[in-house]
C-alpha positions as CSV (number, residue, x, y, z in Angstrom):
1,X,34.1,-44.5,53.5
2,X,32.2,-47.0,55.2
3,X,28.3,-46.8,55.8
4,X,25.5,-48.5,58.1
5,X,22.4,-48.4,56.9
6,X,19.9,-48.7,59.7
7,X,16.0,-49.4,58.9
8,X,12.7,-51.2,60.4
9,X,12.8,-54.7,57.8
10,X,13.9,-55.4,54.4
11,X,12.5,-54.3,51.6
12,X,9.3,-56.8,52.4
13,X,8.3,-54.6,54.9
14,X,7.4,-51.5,53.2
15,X,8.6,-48.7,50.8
16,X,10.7,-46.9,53.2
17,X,12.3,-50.4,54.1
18,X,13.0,-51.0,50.1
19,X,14.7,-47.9,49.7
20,X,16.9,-48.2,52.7
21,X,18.0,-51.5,51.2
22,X,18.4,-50.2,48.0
23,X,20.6,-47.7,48.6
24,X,22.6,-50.2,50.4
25,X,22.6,-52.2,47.5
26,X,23.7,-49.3,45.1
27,X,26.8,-47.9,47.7
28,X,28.2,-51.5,47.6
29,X,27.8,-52.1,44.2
30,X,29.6,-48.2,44.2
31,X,32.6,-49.4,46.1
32,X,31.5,-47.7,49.4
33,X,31.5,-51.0,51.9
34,X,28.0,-50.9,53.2
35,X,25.9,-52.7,55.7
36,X,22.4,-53.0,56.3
37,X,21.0,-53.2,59.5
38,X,17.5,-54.5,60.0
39,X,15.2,-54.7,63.1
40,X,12.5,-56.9,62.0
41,X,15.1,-59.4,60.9
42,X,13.3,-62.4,59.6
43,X,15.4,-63.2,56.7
44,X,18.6,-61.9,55.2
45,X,18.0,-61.3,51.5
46,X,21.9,-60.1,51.2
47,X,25.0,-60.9,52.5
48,X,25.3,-57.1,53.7
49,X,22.4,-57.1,55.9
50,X,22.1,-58.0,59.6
51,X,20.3,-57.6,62.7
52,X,19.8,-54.7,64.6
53,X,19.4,-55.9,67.8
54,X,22.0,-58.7,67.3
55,X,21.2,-62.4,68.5
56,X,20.5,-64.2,71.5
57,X,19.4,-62.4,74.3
58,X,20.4,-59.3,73.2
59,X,17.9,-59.6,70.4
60,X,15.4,-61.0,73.4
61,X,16.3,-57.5,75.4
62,X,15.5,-55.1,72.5
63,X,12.2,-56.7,72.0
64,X,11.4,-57.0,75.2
65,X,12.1,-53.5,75.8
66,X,9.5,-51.4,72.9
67,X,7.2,-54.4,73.5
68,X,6.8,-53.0,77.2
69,X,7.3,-49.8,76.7
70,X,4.6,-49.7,73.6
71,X,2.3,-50.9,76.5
72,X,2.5,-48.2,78.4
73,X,1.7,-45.4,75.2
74,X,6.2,-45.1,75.0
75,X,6.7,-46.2,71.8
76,X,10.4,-46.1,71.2
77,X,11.2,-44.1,74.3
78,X,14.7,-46.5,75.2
79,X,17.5,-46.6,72.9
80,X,17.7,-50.6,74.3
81,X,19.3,-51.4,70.4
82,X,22.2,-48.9,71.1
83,X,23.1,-49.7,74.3
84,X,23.0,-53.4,73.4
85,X,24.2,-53.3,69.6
86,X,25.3,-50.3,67.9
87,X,27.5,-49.0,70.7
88,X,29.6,-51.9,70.7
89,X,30.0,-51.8,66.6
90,X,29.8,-48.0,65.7
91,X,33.4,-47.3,65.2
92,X,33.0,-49.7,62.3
93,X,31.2,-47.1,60.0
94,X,32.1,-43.1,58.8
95,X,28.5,-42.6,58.4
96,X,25.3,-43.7,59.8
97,X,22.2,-43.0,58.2
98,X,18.5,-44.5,59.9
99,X,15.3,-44.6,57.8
100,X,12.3,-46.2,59.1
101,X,12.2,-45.9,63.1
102,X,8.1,-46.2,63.5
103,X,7.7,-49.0,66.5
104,X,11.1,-50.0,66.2
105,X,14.1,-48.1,66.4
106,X,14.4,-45.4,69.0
107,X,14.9,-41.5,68.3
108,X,17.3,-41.3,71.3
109,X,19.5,-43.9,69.3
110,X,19.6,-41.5,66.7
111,X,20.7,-39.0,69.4
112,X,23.2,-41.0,71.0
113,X,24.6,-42.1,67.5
114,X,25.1,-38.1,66.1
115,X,27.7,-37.4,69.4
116,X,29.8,-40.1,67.5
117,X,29.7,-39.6,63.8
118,X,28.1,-38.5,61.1
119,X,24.1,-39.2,61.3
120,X,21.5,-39.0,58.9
121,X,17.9,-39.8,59.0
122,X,15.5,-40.1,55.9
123,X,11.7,-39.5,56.9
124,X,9.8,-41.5,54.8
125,X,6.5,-40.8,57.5
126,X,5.1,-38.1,59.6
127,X,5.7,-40.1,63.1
128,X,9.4,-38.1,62.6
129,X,7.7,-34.9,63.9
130,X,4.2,-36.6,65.3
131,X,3.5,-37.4,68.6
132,X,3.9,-41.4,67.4
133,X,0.9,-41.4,64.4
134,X,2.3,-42.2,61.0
135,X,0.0,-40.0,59.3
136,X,-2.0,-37.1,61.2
137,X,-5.4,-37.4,59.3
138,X,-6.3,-34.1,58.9
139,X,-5.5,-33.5,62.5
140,X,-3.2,-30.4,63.3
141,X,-1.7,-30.9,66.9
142,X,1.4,-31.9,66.0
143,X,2.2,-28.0,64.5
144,X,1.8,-26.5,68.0
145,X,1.9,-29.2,70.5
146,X,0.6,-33.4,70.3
147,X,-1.8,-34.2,73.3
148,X,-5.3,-36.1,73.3
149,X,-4.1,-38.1,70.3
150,X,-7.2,-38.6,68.6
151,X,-5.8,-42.1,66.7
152,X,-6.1,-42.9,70.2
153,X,-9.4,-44.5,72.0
154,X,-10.6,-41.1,73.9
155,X,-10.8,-43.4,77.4
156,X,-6.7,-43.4,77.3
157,X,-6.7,-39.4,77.4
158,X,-7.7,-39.7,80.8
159,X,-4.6,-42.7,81.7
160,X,-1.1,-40.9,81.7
161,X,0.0,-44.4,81.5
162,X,-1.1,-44.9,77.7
163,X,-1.1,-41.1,75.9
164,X,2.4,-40.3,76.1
165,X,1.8,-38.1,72.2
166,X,2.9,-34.7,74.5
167,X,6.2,-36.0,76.1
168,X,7.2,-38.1,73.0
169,X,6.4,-35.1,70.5
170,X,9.1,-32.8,72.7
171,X,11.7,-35.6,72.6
172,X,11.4,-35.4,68.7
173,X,11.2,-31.6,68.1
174,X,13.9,-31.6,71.5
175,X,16.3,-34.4,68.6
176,X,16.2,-32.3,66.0
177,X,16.7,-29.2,67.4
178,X,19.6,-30.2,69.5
179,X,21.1,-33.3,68.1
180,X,23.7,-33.0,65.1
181,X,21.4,-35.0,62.3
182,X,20.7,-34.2,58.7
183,X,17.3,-35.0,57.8
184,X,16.5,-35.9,54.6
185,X,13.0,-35.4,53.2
186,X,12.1,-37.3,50.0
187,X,9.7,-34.7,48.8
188,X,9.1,-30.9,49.6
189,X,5.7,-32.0,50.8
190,X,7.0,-33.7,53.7
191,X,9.8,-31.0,54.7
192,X,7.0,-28.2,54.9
193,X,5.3,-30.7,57.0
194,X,8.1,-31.2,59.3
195,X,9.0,-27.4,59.1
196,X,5.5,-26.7,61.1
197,X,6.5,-28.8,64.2
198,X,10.3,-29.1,64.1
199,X,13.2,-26.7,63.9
200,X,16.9,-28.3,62.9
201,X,20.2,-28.1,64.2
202,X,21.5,-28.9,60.7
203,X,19.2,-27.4,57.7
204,X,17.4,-30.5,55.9
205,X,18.4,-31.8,52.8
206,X,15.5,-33.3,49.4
207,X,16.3,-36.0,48.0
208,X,13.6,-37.7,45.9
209,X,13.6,-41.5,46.1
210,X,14.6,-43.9,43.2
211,X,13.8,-47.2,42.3
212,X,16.1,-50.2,40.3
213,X,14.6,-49.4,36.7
214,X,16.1,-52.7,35.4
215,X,13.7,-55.3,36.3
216,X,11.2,-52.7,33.7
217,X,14.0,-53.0,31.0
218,X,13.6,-56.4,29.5
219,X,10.1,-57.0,28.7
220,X,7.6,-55.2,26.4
221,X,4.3,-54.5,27.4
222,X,2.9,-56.7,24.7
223,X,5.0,-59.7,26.0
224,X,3.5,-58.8,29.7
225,X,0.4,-58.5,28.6
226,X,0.7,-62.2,27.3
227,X,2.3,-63.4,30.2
228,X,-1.3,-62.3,31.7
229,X,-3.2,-63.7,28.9
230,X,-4.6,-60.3,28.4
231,X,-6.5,-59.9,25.1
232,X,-4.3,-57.1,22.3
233,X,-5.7,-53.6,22.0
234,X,-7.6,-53.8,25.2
235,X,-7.6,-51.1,27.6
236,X,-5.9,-52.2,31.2
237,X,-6.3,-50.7,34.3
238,X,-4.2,-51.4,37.4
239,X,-4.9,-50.5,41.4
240,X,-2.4,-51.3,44.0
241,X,-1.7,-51.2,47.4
242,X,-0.3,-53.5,50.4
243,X,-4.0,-53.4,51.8
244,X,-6.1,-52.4,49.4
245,X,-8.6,-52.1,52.0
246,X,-6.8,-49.4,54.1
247,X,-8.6,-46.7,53.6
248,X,-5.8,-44.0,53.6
249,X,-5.2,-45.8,50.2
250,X,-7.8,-45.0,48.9
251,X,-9.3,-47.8,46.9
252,X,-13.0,-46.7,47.2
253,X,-12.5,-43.6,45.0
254,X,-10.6,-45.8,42.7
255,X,-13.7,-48.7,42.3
256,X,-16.2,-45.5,41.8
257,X,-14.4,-44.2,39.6
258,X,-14.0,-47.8,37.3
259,X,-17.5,-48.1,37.7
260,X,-18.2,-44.9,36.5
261,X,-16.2,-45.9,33.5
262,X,-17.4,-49.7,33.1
263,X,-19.0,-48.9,29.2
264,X,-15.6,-48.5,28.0
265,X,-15.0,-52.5,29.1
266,X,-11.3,-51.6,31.3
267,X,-9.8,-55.2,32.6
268,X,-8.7,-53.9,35.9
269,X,-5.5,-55.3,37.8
270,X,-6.1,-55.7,41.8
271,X,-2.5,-55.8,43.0
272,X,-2.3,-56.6,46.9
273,X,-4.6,-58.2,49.6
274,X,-8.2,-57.6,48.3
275,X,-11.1,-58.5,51.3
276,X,-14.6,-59.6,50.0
277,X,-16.0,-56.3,50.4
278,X,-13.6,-54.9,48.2
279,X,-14.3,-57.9,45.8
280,X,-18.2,-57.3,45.8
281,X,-17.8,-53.7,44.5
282,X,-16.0,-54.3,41.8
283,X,-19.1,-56.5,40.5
284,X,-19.3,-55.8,36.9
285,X,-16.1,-55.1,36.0
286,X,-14.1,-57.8,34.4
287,X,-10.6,-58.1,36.8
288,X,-7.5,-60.3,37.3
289,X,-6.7,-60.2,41.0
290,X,-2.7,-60.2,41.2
291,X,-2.8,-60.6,44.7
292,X,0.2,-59.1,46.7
293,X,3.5,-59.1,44.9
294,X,6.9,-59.0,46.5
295,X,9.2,-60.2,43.4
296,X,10.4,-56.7,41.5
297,X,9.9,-58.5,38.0
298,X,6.7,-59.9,38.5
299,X,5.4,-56.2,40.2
300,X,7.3,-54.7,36.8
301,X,5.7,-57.6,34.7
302,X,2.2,-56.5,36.4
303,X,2.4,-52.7,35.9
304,X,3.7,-53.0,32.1
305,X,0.8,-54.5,31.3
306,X,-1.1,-51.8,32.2
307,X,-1.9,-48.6,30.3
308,X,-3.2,-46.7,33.3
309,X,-2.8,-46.6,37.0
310,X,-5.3,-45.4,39.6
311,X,-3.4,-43.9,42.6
312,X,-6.2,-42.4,45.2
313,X,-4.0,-42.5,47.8
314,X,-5.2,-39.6,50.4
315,X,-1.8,-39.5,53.1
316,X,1.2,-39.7,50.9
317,X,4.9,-38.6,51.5
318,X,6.3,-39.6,47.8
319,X,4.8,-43.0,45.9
320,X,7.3,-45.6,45.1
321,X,4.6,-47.1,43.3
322,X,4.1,-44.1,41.2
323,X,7.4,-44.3,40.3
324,X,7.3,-48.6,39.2
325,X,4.1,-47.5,37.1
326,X,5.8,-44.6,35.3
327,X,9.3,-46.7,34.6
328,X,6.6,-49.4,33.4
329,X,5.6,-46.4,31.0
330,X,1.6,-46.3,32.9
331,X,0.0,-42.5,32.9
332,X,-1.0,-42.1,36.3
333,X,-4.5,-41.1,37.1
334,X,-5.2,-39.9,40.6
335,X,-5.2,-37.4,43.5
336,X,-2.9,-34.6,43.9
337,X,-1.8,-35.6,47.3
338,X,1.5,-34.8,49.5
339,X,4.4,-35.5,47.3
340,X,2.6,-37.0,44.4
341,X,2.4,-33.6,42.3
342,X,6.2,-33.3,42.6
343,X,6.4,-36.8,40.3
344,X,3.3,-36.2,37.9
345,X,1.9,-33.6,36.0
346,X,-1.0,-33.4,34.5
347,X,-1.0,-33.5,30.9
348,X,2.8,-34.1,30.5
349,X,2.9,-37.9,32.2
350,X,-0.7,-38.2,34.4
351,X,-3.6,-36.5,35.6
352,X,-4.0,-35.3,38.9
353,X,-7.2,-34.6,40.7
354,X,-8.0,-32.4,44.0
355,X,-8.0,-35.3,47.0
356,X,-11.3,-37.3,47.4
357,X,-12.9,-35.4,45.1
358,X,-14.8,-38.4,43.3
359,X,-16.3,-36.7,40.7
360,X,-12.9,-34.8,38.8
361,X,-11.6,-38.4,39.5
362,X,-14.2,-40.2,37.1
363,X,-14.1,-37.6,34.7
364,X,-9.9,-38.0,34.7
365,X,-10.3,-41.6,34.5
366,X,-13.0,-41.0,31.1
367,X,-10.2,-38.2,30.0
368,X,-7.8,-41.1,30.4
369,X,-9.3,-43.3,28.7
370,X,-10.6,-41.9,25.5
371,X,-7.6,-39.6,24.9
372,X,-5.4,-39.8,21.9
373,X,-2.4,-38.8,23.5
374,X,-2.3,-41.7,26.0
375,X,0.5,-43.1,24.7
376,X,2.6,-40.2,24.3
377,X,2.3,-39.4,28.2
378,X,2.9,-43.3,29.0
379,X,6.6,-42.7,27.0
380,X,6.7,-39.3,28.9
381,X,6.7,-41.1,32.2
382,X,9.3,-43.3,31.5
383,X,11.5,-40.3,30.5
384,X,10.7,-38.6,33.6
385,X,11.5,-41.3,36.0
386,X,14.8,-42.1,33.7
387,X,15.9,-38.5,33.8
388,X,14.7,-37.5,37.3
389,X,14.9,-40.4,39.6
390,X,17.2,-42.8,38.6
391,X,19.6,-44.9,41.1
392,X,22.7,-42.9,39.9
393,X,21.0,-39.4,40.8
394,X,19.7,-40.6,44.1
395,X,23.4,-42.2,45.1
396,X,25.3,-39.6,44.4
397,X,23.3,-36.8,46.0
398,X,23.9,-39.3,49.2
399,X,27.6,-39.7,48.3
400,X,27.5,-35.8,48.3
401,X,26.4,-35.4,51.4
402,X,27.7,-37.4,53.0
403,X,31.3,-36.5,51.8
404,X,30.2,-32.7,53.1
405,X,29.3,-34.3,56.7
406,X,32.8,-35.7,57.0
407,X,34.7,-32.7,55.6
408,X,32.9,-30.6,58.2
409,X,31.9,-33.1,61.4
């Protein structure tokens, strides 16, 4: 059985991207030849892993092609990197699964790839079932039908040439109602989302994400605390995110909520890009500003210094991060949103709070903090993610499957 593996970047350019790559990683290291194809192909982190839309001016065409068709509100609409690349290379592979498409990667490639073999698709967004927004904010179109996309400027509802959210929502619920591809959802958040706007020719398949626990299995959280010349016995709380001022992540309610808390002295981790504003309301507390991390030992070096993690996140599929602070043995301390309460629960490895709602958050964060149990649930959460999300579970539901898609395509 040979695989393709078929996402937007490596694992720099996103969660979704760092689990395609890892389960690349894992079916090689398996025995189960696999390759990695990557759109946003700046550098080749493994031998495995190569371009999607191929080199020269093939790689020109494909750009060329969402670069125009994005300017006229047609995200995606050409399957330019089929035509060009995978056509000529698909006989290669037994089983192609895409992950990431948002911007990039064409749901009519997906289409044309299923009449051919075996295709799956992990949806790590909403834009799988959207008219093209990663994340509807609260907006409920895309259940009935997308039009007037609101992410949009309203002056472009009135120019067919830019709000194309109607005919690109009925190519999506058109792909997976007709097309012969198993979704997988990583959470049962996100397949009752998709379940509102799409029906599927092939019932969908959850399978929870994993991450690589070892980078989190060689150092102590007293060594990392050294490492970060952070004082013995002293409480540490760590908030992370890409861009910590996006404000889907949530890193207002996390500030107010360390403020709220700043008599009990928490040195606070800022992991990610951090902007002044950001900076100027966390006057008072003492922090150590990380910065963004790419390196899996220095992130796992980072978290296990921590004894807590604030994750406000407000839009959330599933939470790789959640899953680094657990295996890094942090309680997590945050909202209960999407997929999150399918990883944490609150009083066994975290405490979860309603979304946005400030004032459970601070007293969760106080609970948190004074509690004598804290270390207990810490331990807890390392269990869970051992016993629950580990590489080998994640691979071989995949290798599962994908053994039943062959048996039966």
């Amino acid at each position: 059985m040979k695989i393709a593996v078929i996402s937007k970047a490596n694992r720099n350019g996103g969660g979704a991207s760092q689990v395609a790559e890892d389960l690349a990683i894992w079916l090689n290291k398996a025995g189960y030849p696999t390759d990695h194809f990557i759109a946003v192909f700046d550098q080749q982190s493994h031998s495995f892993q190569k371009s999607l839309y191929g080199k020269g001016l093939r790689r020109k065409l494909c750009q060329l092609s969402h670069r125009t068709t994005k300017k006229f509100g047609l995200w995606e609409i050409l399957p330019a990197e089929y035509w060009l690349t995978l056509n000529h290379i698909i006989d290669q592979y037994d089983i192609i699964h895409f992950h990431d498409l948002y911007k990039h990667i064409s749901p009519l490639t997906l289409a044309l790839t299923s009449q051919r073999k075996p295709t799956f698709f992990t949806v790590h967004d909403c834009s799988a079932f959207t008219g093209g927004c990663l994340y509807p904010q609260g907006c409920e179109k895309f259940a009935s039908q997308c039009y007037q996309c609101p992410q949009l400027p309203q002056k472009t509802w009135k120019n067919r040439l830019r709000d194309h959210s109607k005919e690109i929502h009925k190519i999506k619920r058109w792909l997976a109602r007709q097309a012969k591809i198993q979704y997988i959802f990583p959470s049962a958040w996100i397949a009752q989302q998709a379940s509102l706007s799409l029906s599927f020719k092939i019932p969908p398949v959850i399978i929870p994400n994993s991450i690589d626990l070892d980078p989190f299995l060689h150092t102590t959280k007293r060594e990392a605390q050294i490492a970060l010349d952070i004082p013995e016995h002293r409480k540490v709380v760590v908030i992370s995110a890409h861009y910590l001022a996006d404000p889907r992540k949530g890193a207002k309610y996390a500030i107010a909520a360390l403020q709220s808390c700043r008599h009990f002295s928490p040195l606070v981790l800022i992991v990610g890009h951090c902007d002044d504003e950001l900076r100027a309301s966390l006057k008072g507390l003492e922090i150590k500003e990380i910065g963004y991390i790419e390196n899996s030992k220095e992130i796992a070096q980072t978290y296990l210094a921590a004894d807590i993690m604030l994750f406000c996140s407000l839009e959330e599929v599933f939470g790789l991060t959640v899953l680094e602070a657990m295996a890094a043995s942090c309680v997590i301390v945050g909202f209960s949103t999407g997929g999150v309460p399918e990883i944490i629960k609150t009083g066994r490895n975290g405490i979860l709070v309603e979304t946005a709602n400030q004032e459970s958050l601070n007293q969760a964060l106080h609970q948190a903090l004074t509690c004598s149990n804290l270390e207990s649930m810490a331990e807890q959460a390392r269990k869970d993610v051992e016993n629950k999300f580990a590489p080998n579970i994640f691979l071989r539901r995949h290798l599962e499957i994908y053994r039943m898609a062959l048996n039966n395509y």
